[in-house]
N, C-alpha and C positions, 0 to 999 in steps of 0.2 A: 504493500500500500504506500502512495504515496508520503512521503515526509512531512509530517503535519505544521512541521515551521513554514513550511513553502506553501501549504493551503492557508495556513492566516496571515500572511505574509498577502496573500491574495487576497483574502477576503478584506483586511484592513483596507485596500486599496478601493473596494468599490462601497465604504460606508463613510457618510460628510459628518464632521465632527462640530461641534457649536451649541452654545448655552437654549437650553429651554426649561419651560416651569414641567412638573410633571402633572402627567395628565389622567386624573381621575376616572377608572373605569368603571362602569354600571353596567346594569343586566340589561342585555340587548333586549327584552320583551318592553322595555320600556317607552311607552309612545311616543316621548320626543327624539329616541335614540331611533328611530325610524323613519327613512329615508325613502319614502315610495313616490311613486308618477301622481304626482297631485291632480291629473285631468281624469286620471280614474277614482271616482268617491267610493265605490262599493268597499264597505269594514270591511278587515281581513281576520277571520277566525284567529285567535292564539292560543294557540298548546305550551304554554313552555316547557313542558316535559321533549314536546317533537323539536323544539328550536334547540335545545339544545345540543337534539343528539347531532344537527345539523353544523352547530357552532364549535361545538370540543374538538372535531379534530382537529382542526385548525388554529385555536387556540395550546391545543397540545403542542403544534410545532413552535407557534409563537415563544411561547415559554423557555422552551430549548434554544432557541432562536438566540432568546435574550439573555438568558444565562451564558452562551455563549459570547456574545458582544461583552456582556459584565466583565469575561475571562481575560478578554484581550483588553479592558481599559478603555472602549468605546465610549467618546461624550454623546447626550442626546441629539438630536437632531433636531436643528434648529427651525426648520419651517413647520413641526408638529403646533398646533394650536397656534400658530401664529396670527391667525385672522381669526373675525368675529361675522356673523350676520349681518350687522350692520355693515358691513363692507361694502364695496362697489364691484360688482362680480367682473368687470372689466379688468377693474386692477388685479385683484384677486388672481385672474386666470393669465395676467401675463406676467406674473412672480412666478407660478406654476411654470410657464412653457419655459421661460428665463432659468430658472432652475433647474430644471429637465433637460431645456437642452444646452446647459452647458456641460454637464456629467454626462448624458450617454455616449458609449461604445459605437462609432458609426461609422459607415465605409460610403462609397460610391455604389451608384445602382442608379439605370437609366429610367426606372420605373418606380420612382420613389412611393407616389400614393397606394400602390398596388399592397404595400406592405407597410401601413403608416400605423396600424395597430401595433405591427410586430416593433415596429422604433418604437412605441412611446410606451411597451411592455418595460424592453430594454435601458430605456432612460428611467423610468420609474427605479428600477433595480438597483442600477447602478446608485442611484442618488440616497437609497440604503432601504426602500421601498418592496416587501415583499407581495408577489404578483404570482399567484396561486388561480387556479381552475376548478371547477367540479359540473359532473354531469347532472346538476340540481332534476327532480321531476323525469327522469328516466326510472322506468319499473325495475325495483328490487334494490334502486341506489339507498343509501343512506339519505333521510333528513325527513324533516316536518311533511306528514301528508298534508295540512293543511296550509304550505306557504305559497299554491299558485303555482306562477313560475317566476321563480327566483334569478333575479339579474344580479346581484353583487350581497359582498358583505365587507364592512371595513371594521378591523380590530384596530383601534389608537391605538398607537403607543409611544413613547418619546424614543425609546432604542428601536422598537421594532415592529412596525407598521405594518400588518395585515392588508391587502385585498386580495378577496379572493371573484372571479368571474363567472357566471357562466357557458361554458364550451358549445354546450347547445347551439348558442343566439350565433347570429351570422358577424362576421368580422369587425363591420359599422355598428352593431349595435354592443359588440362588448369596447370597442373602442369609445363611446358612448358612455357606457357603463362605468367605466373607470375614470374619465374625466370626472365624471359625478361623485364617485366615491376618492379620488385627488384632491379634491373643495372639499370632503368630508377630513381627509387626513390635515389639510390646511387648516380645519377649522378643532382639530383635537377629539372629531367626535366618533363612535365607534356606530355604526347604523348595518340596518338591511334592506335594498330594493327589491321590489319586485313587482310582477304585474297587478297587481291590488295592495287597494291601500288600507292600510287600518286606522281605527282610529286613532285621532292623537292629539293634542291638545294645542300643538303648535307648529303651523303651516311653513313657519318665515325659512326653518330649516331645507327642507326639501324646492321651494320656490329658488333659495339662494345657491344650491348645489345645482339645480338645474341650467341654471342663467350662467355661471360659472363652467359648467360642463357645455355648453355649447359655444360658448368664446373660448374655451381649450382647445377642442376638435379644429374651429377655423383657425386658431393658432400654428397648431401643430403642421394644419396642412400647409399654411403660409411658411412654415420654418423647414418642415421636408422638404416640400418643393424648392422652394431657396437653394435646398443646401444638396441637394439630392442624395439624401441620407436614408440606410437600409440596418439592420442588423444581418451583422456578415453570418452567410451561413446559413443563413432564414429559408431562403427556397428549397435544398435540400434536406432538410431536416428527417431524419429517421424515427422509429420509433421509441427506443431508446433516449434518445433527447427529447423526443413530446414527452417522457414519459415524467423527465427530470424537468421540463415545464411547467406540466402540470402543479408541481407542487414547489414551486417557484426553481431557477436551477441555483440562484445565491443561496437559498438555504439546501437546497440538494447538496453542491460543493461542499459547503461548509459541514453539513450531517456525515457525508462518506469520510470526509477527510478525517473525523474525529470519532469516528466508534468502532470499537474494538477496545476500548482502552476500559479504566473503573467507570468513567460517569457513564457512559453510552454503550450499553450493549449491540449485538446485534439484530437481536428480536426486537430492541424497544424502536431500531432505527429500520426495519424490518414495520411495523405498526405503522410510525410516520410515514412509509412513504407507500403503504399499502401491498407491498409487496410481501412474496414467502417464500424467496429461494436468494441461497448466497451469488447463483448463476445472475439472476436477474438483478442482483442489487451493483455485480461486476458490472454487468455490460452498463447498465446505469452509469458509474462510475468510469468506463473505457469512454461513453458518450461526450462527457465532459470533459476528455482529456487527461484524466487520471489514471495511475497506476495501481491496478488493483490486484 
């Protein structure tokens, strides 16, 4: 296996260091912590027993996530909570692209918009931003029968930022998705979209994420196209690397590089990433470039 000074040696590299307050987490069942399409009014049933089983794993990885950042000495990150509601979703959303795209990874490609999801995946990551997937509402998946269809979840955190997408929705609509849950991590709040809304006692949240998510996306595509920026690698992609996608690949890297040892077993890092065989957690790890 790789030499673990040389994976955090890497991972330091793609986390922005800078003062923030820390930011007070609550139970996602809570109405204001809920981020849905305000054009659709129909309440949304609440299970919290179902929302949770929906929300833990991904909070299981967070947690490790963050204890891992702790290890290495990681400050918070400074654009967590930095904004409020009351903000002007213009400005708001060109701090976001401002910051995004000065961090991402990004090459030359004659076709930039074709892959403007997969850049602002990539920028998100880099900038210390975990960008995770799930097949929400597919038969026999895990999560709430009663969340609709679920477009996003955002876990705040000051080290270690949570979103997770979609994979269903088609390419615009998770690149969408995220802009909206980006306003959510700018604003320090942790929420869930979906297609119905539930009730909630205050609208100004989800109004303001929306307005900010749609001057992202025109951002974005003003700053690809500019710049004609891709993430290298993107067109080909195997299975193996969807698979360390799926469940962000910074925190992929960062999980292989470090279990086997006391804190991380195999089975626990085996759990996180859904897998059940040392073959598949290998080729995982070959996908990323790693020696396993």
């Amino acid at each position: 296996m790789q030499d673990e000074t040389q994976c955090n040696e890497s991972m330091q590299q793609t986390n922005v260091k800078g003062p923030s307050q820390r930011v007070a987490l609550e139970h996602l069942v809570n109405p204001p912590r809920l981020l849905l399409h305000p054009e659709i009014p129909t309440p949304l049933p609440r299970s919290p027993r179902s929302w949770d089983s929906m929300v833990h794993p991904f909070e299981v990885r967070q947690e490790w996530y963050q204890d891992y950042l702790i290890e290495l000495g990681e400050d918070p990150l400074s654009f967590v909570g930095s904004v409020t509601v009351n903000g002007v979703p213009h400005i708001t959303a060109a701090s976001i692209v401002a910051f995004l795209g000065s961090r991402g990874r990004t090459s030359l490609w004659p076709e930039p918009r074709n892959h403007l999801f997969d850049v602002a995946v990539d920028m998100a990551e880099a900038a210390g931003i975990l960008v995770m997937t799930s097949p929400w509402g597919m038969a026999g998946e895990v999560g709430p029968s009663d969340a609709g269809e679920v477009l996003g979840l955002t876990l705040a955190h000051e080290l270690a930022p949570v979103i997770v997408l979609n994979e269903r929705q088609g390419k615009d609509d998770q690149l969408l998705a995220l802009a909206r849950h980006l306003a959510l991590v700018w604003l320090g709040q942790s929420g869930v979209s979906t297609a119905a809304a539930p009730v909630r006692s205050d609208a100004s949240m989800p109004r303001f994420c929306d307005a900010v998510a749609r001057e992202v996306v025109a951002r974005l595509h003003r700053h690809v196209a500019a710049n004609k920026l891709v993430v290298p690698s993107m067109p080909s992609i195997d299975g193996w690397l969807a698979a360390a996608t799926r469940s962000s690949r910074t925190f992929t890297r960062a999980l292989i590089c470090n279990t086997g040892g006391t804190s991380t077993t195999l089975m626990s890092a085996f759990r996180m990433l859904g897998i059940h065989s040392t073959d598949v957690f290998d080729a995982i790890g070959r996908s990323l470039d790693l020696e396993v």
